[in-house]
Jmol script that loads the backbone (N, CA, C; Angstrom):
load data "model"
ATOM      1  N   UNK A   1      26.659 -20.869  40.877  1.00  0.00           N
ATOM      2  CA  UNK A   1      25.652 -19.899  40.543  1.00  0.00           C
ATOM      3  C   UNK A   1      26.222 -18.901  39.545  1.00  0.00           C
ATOM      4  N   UNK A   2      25.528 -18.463  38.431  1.00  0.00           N
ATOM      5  CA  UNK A   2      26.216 -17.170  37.301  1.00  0.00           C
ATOM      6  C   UNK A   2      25.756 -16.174  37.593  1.00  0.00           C
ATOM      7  N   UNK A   3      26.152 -15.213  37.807  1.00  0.00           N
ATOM      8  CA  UNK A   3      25.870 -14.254  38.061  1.00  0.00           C
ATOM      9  C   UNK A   3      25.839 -13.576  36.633  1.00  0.00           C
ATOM     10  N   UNK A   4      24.319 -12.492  36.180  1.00  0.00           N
ATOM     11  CA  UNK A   4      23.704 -11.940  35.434  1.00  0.00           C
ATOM     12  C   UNK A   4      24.182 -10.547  35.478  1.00  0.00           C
ATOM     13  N   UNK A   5      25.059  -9.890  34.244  1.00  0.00           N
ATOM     14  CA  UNK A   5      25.369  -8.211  34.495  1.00  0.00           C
ATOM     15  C   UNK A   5      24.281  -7.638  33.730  1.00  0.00           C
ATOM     16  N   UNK A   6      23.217  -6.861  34.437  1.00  0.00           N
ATOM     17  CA  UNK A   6      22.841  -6.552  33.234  1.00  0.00           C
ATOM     18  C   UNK A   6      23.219  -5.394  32.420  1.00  0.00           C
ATOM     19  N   UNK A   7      24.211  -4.761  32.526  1.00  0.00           N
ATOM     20  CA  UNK A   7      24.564  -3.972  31.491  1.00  0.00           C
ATOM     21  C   UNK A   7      25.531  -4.810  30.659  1.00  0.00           C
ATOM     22  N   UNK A   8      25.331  -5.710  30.540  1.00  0.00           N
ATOM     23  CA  UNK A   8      26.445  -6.715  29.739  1.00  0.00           C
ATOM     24  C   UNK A   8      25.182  -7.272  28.688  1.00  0.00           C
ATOM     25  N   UNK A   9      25.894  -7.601  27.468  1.00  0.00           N
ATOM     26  CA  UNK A   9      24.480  -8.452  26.462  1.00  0.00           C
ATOM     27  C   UNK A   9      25.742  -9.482  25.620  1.00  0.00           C
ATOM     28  N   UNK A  10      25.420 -10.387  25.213  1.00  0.00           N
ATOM     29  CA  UNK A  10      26.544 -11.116  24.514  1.00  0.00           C
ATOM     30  C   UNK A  10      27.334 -10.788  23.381  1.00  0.00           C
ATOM     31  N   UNK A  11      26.648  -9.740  23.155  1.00  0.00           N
ATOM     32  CA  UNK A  11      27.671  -8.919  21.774  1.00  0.00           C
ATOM     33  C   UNK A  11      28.067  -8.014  22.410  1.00  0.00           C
ATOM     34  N   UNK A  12      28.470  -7.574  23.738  1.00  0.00           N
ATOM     35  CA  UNK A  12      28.862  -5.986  24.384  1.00  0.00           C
ATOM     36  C   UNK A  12      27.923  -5.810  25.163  1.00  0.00           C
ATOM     37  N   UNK A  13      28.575  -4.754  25.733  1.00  0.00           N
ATOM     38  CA  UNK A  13      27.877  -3.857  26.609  1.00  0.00           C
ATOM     39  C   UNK A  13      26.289  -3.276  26.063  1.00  0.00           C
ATOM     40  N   UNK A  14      25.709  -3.299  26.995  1.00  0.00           N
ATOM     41  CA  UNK A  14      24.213  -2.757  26.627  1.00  0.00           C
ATOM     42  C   UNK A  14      24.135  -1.162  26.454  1.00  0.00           C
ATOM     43  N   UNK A  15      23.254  -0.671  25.424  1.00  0.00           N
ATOM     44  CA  UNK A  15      22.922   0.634  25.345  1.00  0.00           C
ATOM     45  C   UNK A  15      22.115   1.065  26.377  1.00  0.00           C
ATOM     46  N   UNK A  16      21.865   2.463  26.591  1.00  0.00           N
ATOM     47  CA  UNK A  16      21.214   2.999  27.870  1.00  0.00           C
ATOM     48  C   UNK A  16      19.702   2.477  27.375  1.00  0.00           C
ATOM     49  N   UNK A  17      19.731   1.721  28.770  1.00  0.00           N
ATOM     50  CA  UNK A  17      18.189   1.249  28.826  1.00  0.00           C
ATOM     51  C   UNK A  17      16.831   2.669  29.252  1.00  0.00           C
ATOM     52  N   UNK A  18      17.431   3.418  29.857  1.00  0.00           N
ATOM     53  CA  UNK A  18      16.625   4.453  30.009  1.00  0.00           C
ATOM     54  C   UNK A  18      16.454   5.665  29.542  1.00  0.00           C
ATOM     55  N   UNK A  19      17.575   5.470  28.228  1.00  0.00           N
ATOM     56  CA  UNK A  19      17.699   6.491  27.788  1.00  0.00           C
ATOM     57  C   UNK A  19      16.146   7.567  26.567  1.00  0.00           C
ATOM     58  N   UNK A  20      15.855   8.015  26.445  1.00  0.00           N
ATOM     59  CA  UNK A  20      15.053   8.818  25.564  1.00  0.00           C
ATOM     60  C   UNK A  20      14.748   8.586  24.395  1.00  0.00           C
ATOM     61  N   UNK A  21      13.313   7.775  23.758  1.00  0.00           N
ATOM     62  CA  UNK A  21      13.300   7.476  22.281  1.00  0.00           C
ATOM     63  C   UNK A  21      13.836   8.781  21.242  1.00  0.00           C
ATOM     64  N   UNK A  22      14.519   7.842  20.098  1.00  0.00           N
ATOM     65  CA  UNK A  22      15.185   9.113  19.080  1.00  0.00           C
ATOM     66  C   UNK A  22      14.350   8.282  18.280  1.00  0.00           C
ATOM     67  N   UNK A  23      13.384   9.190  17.563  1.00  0.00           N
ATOM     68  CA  UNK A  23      12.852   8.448  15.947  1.00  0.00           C
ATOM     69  C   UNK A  23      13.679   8.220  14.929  1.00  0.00           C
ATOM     70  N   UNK A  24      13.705   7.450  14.163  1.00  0.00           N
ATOM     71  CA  UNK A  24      14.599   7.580  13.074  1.00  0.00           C
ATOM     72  C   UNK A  24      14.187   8.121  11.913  1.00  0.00           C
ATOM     73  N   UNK A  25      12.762   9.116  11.970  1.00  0.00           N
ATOM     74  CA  UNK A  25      12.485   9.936  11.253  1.00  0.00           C
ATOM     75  C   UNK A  25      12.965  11.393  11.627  1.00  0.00           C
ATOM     76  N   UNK A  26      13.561  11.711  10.495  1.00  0.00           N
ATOM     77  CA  UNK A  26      13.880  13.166  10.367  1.00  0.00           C
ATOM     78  C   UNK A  26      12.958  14.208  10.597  1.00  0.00           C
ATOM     79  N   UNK A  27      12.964  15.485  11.306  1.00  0.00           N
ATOM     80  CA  UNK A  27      12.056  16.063  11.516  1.00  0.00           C
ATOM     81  C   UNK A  27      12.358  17.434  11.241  1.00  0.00           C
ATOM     82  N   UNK A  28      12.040  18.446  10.823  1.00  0.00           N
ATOM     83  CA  UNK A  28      12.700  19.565  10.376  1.00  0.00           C
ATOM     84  C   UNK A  28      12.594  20.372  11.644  1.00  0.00           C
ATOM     85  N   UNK A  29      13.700  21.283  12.039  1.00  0.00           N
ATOM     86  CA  UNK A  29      13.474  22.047  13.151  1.00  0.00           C
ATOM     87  C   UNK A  29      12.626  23.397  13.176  1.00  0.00           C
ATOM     88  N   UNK A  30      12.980  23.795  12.398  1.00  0.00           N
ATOM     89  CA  UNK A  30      12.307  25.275  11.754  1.00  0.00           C
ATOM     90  C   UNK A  30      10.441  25.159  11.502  1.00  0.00           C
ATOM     91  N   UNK A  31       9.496  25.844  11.962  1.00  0.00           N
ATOM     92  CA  UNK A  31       8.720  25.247  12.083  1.00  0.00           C
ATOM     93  C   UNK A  31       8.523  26.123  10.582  1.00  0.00           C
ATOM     94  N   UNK A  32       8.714  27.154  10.481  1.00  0.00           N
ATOM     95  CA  UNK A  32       8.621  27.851   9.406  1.00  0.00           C
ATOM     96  C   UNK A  32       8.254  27.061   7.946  1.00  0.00           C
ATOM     97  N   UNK A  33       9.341  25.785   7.827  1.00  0.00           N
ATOM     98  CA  UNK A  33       9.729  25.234   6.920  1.00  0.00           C
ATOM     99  C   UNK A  33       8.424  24.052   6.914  1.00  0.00           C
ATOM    100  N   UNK A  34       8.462  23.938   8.251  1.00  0.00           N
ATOM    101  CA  UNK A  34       6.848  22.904   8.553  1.00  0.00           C
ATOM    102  C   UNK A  34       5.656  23.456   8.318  1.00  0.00           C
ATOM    103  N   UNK A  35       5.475  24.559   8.307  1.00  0.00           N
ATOM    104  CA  UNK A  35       4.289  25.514   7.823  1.00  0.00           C
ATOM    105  C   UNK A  35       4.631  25.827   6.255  1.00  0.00           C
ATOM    106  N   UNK A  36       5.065  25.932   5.573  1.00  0.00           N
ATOM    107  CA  UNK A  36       5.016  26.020   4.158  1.00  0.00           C
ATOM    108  C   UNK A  36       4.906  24.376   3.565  1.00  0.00           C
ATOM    109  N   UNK A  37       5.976  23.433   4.174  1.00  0.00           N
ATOM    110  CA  UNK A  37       5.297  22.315   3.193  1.00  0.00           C
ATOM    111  C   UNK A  37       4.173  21.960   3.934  1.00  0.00           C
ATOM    112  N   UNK A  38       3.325  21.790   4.637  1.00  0.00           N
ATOM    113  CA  UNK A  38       1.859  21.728   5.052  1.00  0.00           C
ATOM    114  C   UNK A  38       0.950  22.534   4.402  1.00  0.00           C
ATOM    115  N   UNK A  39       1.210  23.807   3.788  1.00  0.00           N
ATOM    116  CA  UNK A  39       0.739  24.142   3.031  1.00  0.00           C
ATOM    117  C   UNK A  39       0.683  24.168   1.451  1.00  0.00           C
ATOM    118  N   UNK A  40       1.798  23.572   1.015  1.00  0.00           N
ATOM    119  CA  UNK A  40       2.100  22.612  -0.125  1.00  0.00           C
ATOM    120  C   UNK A  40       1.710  21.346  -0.130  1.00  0.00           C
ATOM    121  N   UNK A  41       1.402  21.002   0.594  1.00  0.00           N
ATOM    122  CA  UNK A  41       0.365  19.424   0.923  1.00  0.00           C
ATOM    123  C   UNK A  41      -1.131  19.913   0.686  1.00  0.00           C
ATOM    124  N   UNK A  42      -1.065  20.658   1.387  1.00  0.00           N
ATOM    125  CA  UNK A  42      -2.777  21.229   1.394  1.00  0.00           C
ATOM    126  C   UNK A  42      -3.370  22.067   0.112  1.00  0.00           C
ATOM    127  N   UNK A  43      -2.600  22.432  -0.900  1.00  0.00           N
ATOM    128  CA  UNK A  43      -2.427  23.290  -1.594  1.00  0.00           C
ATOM    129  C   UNK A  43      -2.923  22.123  -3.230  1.00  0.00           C
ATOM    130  N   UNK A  44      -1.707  20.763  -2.721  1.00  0.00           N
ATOM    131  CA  UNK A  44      -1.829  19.748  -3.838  1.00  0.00           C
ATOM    132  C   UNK A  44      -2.952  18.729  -3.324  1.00  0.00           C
ATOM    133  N   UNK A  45      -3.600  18.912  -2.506  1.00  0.00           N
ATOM    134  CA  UNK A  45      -4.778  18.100  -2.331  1.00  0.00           C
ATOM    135  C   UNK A  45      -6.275  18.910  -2.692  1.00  0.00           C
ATOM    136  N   UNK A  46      -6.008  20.151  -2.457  1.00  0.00           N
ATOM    137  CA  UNK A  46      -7.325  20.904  -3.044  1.00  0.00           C
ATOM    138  C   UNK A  46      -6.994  20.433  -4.610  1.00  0.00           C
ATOM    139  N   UNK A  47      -6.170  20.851  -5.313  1.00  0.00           N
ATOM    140  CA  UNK A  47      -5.668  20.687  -6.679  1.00  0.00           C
ATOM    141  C   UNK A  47      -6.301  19.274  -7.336  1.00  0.00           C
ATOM    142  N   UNK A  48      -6.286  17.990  -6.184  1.00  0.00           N
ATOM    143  CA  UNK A  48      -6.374  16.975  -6.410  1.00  0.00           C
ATOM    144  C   UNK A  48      -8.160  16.505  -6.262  1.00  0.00           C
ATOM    145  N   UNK A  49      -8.827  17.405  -5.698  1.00  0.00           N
ATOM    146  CA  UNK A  49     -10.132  17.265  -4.973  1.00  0.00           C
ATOM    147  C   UNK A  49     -10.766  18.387  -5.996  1.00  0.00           C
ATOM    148  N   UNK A  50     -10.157  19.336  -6.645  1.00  0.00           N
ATOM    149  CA  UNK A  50     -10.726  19.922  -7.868  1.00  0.00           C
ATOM    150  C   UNK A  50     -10.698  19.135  -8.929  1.00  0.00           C
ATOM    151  N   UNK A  51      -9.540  18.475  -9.560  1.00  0.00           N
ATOM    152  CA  UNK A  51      -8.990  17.617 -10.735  1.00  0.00           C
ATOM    153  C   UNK A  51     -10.548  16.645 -10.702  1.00  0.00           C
ATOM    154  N   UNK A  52     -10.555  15.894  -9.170  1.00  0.00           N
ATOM    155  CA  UNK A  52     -11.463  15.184  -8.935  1.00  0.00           C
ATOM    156  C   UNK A  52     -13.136  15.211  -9.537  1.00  0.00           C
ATOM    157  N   UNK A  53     -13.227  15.949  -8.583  1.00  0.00           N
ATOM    158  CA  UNK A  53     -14.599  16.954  -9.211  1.00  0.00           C
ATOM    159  C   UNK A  53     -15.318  17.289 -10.663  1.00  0.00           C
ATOM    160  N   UNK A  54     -13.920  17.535 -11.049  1.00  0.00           N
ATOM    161  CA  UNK A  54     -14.412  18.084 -12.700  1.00  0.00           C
ATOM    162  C   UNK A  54     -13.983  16.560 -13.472  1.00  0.00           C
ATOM    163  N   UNK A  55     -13.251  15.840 -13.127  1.00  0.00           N
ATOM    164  CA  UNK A  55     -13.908  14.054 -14.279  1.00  0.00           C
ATOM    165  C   UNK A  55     -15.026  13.588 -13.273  1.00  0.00           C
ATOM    166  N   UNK A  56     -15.945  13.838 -12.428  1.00  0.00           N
ATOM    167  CA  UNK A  56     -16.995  13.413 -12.080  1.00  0.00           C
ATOM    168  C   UNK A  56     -18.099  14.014 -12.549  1.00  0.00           C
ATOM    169  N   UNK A  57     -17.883  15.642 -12.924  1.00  0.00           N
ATOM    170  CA  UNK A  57     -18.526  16.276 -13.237  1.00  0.00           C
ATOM    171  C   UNK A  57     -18.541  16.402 -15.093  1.00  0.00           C
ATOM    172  N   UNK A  58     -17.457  16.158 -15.328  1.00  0.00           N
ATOM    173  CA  UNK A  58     -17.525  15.319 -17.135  1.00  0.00           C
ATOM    174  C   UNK A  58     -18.618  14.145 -17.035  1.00  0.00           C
ATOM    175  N   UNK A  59     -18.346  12.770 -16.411  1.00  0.00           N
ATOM    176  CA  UNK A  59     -18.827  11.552 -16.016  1.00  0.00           C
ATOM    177  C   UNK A  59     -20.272  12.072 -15.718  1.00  0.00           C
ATOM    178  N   UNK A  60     -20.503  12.825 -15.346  1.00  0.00           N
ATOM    179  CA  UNK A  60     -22.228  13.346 -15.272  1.00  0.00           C
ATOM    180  C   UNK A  60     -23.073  13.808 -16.469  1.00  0.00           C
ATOM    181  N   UNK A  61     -21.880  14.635 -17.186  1.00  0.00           N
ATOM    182  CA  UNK A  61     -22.200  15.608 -18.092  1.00  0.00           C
ATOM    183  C   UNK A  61     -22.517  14.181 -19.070  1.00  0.00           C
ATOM    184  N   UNK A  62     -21.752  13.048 -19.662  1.00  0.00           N
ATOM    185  CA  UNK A  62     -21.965  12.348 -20.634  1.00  0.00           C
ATOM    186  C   UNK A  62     -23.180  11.331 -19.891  1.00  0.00           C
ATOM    187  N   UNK A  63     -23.648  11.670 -19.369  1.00  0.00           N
ATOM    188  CA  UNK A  63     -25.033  10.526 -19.008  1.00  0.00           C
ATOM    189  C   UNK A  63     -24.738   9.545 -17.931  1.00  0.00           C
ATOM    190  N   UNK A  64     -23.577   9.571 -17.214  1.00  0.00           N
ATOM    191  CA  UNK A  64     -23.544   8.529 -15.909  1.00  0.00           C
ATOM    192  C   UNK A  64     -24.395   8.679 -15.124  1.00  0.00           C
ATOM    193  N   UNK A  65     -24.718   8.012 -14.261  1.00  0.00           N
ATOM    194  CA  UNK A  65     -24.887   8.695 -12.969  1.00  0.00           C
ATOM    195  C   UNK A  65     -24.536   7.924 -11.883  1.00  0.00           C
ATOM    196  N   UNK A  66     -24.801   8.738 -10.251  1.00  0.00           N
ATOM    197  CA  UNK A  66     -23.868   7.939  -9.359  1.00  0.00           C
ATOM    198  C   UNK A  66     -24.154   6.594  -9.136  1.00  0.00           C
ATOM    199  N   UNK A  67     -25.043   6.629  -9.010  1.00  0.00           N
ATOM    200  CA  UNK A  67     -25.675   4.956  -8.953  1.00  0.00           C
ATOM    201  C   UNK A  67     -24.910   3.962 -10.279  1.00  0.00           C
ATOM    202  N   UNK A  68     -24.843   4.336 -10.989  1.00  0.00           N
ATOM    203  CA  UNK A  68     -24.023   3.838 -12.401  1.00  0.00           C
ATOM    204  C   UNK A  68     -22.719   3.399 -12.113  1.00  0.00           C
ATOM    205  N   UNK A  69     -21.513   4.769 -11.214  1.00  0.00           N
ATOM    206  CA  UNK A  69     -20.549   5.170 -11.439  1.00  0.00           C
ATOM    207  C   UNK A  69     -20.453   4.159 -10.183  1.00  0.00           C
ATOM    208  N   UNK A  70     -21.298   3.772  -8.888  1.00  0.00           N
ATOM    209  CA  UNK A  70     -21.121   3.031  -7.895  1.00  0.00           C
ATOM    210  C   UNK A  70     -21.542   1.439  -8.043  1.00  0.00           C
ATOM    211  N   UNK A  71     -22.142   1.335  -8.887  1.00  0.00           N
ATOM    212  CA  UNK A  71     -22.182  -0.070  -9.438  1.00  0.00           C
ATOM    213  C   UNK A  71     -20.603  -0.639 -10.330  1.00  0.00           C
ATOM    214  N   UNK A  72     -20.747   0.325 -10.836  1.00  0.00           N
ATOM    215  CA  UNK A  72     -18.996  -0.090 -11.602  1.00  0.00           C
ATOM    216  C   UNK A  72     -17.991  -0.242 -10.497  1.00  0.00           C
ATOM    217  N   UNK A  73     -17.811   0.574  -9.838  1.00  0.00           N
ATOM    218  CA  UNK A  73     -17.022   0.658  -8.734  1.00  0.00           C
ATOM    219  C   UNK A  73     -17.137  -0.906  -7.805  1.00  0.00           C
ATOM    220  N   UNK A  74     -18.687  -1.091  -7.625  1.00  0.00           N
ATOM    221  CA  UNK A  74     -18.791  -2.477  -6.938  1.00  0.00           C
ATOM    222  C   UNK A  74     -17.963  -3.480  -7.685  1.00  0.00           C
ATOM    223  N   UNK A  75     -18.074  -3.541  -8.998  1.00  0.00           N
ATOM    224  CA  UNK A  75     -18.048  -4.816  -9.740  1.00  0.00           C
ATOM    225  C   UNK A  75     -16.444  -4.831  -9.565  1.00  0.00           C
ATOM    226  N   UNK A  76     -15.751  -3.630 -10.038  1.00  0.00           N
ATOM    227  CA  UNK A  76     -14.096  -3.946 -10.203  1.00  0.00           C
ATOM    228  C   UNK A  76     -13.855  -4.169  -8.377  1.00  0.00           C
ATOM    229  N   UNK A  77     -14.569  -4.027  -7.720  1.00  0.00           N
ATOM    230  CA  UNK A  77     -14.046  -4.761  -6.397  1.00  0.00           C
ATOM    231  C   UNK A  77     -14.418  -6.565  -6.742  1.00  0.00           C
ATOM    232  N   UNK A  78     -15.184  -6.999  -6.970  1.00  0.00           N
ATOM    233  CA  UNK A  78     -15.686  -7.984  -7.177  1.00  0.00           C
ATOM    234  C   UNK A  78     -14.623  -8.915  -7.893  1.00  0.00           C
ATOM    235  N   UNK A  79     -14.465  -8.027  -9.157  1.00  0.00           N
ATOM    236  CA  UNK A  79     -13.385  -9.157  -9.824  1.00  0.00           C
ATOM    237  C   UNK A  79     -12.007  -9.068  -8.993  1.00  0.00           C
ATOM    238  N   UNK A  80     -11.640  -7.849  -8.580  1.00  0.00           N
ATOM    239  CA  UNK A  80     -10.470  -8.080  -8.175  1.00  0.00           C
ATOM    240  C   UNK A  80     -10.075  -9.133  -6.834  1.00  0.00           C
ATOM    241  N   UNK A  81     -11.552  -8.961  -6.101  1.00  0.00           N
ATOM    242  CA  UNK A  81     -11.161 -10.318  -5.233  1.00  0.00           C
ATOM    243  C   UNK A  81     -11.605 -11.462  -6.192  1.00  0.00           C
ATOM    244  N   UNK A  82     -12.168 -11.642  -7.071  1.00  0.00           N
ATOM    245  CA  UNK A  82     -12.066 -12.886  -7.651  1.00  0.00           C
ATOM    246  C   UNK A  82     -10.727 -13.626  -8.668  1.00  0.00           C
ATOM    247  N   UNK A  83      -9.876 -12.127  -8.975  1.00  0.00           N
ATOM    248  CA  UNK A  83      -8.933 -12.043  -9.088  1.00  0.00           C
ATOM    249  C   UNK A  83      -7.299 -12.839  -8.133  1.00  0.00           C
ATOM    250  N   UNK A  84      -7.926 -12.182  -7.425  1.00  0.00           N
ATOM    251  CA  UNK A  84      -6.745 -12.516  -6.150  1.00  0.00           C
ATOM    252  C   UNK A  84      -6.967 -13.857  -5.762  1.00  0.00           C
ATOM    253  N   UNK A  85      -8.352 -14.508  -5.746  1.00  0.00           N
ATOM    254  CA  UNK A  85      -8.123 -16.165  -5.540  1.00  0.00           C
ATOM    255  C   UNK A  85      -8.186 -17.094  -6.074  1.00  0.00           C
ATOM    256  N   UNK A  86      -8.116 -16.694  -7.489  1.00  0.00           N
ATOM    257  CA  UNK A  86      -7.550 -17.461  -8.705  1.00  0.00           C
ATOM    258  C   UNK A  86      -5.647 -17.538  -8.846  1.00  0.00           C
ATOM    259  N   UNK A  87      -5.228 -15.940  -8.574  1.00  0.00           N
ATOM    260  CA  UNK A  87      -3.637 -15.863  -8.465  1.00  0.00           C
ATOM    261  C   UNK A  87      -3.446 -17.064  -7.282  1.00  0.00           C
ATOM    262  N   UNK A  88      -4.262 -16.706  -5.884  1.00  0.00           N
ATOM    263  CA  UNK A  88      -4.066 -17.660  -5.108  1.00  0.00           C
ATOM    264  C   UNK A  88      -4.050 -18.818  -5.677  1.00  0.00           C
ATOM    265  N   UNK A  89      -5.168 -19.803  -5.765  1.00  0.00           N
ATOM    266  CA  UNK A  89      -5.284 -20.864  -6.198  1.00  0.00           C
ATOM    267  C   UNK A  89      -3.924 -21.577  -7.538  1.00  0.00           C
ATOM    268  N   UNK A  90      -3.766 -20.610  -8.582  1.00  0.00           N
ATOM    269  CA  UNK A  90      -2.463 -21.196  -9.272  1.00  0.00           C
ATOM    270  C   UNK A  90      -1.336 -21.339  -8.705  1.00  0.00           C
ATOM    271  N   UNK A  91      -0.828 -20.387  -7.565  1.00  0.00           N
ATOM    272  CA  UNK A  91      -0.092 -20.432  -6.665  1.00  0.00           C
ATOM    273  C   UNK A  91      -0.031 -21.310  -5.865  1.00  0.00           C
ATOM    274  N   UNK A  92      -0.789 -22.184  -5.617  1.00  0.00           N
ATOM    275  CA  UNK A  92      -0.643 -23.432  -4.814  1.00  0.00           C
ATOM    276  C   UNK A  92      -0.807 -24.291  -5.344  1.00  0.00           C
ATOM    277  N   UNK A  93      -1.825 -24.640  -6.549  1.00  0.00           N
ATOM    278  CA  UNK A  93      -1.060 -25.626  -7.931  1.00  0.00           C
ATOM    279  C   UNK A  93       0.026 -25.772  -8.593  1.00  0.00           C
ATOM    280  N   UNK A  94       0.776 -24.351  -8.679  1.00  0.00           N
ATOM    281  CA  UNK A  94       2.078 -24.329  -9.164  1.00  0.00           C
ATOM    282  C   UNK A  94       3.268 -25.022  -8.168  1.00  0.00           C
ATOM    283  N   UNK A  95       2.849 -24.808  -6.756  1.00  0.00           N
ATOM    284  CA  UNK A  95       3.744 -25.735  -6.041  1.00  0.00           C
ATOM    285  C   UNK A  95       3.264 -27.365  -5.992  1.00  0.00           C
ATOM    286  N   UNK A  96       1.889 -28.020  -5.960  1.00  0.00           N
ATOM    287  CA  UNK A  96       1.610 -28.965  -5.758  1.00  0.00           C
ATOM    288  C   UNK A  96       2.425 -29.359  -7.001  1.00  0.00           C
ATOM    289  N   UNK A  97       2.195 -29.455  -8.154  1.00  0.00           N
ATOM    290  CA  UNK A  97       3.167 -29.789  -9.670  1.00  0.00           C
ATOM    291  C   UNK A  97       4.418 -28.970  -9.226  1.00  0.00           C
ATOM    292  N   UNK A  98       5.055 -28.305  -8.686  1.00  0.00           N
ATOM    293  CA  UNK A  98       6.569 -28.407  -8.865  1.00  0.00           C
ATOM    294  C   UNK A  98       7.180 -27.420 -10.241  1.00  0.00           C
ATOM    295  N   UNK A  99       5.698 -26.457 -11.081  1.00  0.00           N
ATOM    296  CA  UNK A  99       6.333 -25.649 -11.949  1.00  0.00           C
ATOM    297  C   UNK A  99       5.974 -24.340 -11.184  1.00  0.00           C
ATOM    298  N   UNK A 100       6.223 -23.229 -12.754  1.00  0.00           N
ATOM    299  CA  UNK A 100       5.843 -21.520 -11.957  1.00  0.00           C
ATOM    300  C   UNK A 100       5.059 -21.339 -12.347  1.00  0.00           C
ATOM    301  N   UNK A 101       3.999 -20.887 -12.007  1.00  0.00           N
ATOM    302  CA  UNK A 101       3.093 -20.170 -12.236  1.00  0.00           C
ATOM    303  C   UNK A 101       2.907 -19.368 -14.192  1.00  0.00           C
ATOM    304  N   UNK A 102       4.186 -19.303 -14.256  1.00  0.00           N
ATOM    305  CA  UNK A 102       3.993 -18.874 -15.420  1.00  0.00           C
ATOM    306  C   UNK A 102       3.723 -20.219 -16.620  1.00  0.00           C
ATOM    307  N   UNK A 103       4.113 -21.277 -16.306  1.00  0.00           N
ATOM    308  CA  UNK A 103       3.921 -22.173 -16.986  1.00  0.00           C
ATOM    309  C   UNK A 103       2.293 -22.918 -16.587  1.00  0.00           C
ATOM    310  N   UNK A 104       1.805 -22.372 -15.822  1.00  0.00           N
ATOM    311  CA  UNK A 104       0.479 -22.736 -15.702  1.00  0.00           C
ATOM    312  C   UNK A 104      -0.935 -21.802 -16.491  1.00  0.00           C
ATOM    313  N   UNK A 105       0.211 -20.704 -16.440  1.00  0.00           N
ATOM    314  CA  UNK A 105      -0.923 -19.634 -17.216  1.00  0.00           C
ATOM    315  C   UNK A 105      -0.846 -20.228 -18.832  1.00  0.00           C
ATOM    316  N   UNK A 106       0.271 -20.421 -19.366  1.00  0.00           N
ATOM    317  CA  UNK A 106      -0.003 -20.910 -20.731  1.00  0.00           C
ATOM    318  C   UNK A 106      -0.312 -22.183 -20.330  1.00  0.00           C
ATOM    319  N   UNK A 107      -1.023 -22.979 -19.399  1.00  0.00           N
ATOM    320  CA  UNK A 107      -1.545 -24.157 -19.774  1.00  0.00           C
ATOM    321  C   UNK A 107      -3.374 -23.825 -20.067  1.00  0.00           C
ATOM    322  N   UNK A 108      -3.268 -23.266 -18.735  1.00  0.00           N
ATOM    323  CA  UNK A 108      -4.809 -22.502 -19.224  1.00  0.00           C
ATOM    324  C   UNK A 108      -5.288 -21.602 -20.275  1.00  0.00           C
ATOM    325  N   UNK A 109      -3.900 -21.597 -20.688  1.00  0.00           N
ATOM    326  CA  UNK A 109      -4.821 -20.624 -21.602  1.00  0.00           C
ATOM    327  C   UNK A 109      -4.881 -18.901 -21.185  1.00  0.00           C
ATOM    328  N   UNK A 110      -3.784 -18.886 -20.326  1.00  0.00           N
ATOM    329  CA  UNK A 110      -4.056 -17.015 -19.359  1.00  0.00           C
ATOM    330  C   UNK A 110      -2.744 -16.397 -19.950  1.00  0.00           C
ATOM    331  N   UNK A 111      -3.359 -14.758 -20.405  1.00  0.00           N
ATOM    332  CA  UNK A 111      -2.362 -14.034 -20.435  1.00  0.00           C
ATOM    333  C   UNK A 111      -1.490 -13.542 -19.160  1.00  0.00           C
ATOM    334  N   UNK A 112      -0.302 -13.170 -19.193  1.00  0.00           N
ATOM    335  CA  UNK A 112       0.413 -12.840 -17.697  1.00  0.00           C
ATOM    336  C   UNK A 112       0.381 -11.623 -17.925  1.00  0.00           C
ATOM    337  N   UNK A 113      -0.225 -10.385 -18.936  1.00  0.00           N
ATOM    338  CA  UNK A 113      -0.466  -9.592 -18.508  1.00  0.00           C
ATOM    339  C   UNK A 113      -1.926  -9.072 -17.702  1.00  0.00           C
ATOM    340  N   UNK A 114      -2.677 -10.265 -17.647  1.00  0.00           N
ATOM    341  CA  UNK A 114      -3.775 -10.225 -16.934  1.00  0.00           C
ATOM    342  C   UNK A 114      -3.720  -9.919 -15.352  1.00  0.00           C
TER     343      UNK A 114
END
end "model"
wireframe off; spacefill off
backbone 0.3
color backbone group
């Protein structure tokens, strides 16, 4: 019969099994220091939600409108998944033939900065 240690593991001794999660994220102690960059977060997101605002509010001013600005928005979703399963698809032609991908784009005819 073998008898099982369990504080034993095959590379050494085991670490404390009961011991207390440590994150391996750093956390600042000072909350002080946690209250100013939270407010430097909050500070560059208004900044970012104004920036926002005013090219939507250009984008209005030249004749868009939302319905316009959300149809565009549909479409570049559209290609980009039609995008992604074309990359797919050469990607698994490029292995069925045995070349890279890059040699398939100049067969078709595709730029690779596309």
């Amino acid at each position: 019969m073998v008898k099982i240690d369990c504080n034993q593991t095959p590379l050494g001794p085991s670490r404390k099994l009961n011991a207390s999660f440590k994150s391996p994220l750093k956390t600042s102690l000072d909350p002080e220091l946690d209250s100013a960059g939270l407010q430097l977060q909050v500070e560059n997101l208004r900044k970012k939600c104004d920036d926002l605002d005013r090219q939507i509010a250009e984008l209005l001013s030249e004749g868009y409108t939302l319905k316009e600005l959300d149809q565009h928005i549909d479409q570049l979703h559209e290609y980009n998944d039609i995008k992604d399963v074309g990359q797919l698809l050469l990607g698994k032609l490029a292995v069925i033939r045995g070349v890279t991908t890059r040699e398939l784009y100049s067969e078709f005819g595709l730029d690779l900065e596309d």
